[in-house]
N, C-alpha and C positions, 0 to 999 in steps of 0.2 A: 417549569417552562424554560427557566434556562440553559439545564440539558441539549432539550431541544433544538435550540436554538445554536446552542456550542455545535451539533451532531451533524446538522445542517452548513454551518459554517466548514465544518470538516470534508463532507460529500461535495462542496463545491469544488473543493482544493483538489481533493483527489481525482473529479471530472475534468481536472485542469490539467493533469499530467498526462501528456500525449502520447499515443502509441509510440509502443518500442523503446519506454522511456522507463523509468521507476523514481520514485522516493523513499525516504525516510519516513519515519513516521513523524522524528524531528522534524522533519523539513514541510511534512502537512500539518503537525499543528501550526510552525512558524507560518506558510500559506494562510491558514485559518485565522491567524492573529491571535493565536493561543500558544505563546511561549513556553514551552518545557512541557508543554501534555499533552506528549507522547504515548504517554497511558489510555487516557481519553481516546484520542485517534484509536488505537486500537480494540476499547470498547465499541466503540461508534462501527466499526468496519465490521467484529465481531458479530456484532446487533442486528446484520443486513441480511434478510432473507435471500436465501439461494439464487431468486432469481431477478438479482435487482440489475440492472441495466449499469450503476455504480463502479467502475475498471479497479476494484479493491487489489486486484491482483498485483496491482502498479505499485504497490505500499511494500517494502522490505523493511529489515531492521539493519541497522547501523553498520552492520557489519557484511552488509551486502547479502544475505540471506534468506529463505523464507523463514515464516514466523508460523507456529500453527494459530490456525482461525481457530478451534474448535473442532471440526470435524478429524477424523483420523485420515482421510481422504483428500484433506481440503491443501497438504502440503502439496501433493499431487497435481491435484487439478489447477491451482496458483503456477507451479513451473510448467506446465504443457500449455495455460495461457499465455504466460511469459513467452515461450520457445514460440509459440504462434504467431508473436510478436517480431519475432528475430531476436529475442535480448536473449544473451546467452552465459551460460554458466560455465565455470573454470573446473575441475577434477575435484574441487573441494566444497561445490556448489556454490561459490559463490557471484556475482552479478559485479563486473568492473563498473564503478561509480562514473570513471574517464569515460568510457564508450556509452552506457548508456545511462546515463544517470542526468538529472532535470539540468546540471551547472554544465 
């Protein structure tokens, strides 16, 4: 149950990140109250069925990036939500943290 309960903690965090915006995956477990499991976060987002309501898309890694979910497809579909968004990528793909990022 505790899982659970962690996964849930994590999907609130991530429903908190506003459009046009992105995190860390550091920065949603910190949200969640789970210090350094950043892993987890990305299980937990990994774990969401296709069609969840969830803005997973809002989650990069560290280095302002996307991250593969799993699917071969899914790096894709993650920057065309993003762009949807306005947030935008530099020639090296990556997401300025200053313009759109949660601080």
């Amino acid at each position: 149950m505790k899982a659970r309960w962690e996964h849930d903690r994590i999907y609130s965090a991530v429903q908190a990140i506003p459009r046009g915006r992105v995190a860390t995956y550091g920065q949603v477990a910190e949200m969640a109250g789970l210090p350094r499991r950043w892993r987890l976060v990305g299980r937990a987002l990994k774990g969401l069925p296709v069609d969840s309501a969830i803005p997973w898309h809002r989650v990069v890694n560290a280095q302002g990036r996307i991250s593969e979910r799993g699917s071969g497809d899914s790096t894709t579909e993650q920057r065309l939500l993003l762009e949807d968004e306005n947030v935008e990528f530099d020639a090296r793909g990556r997401i300025d943290f200053k313009r759109f990022g949660l601080l």
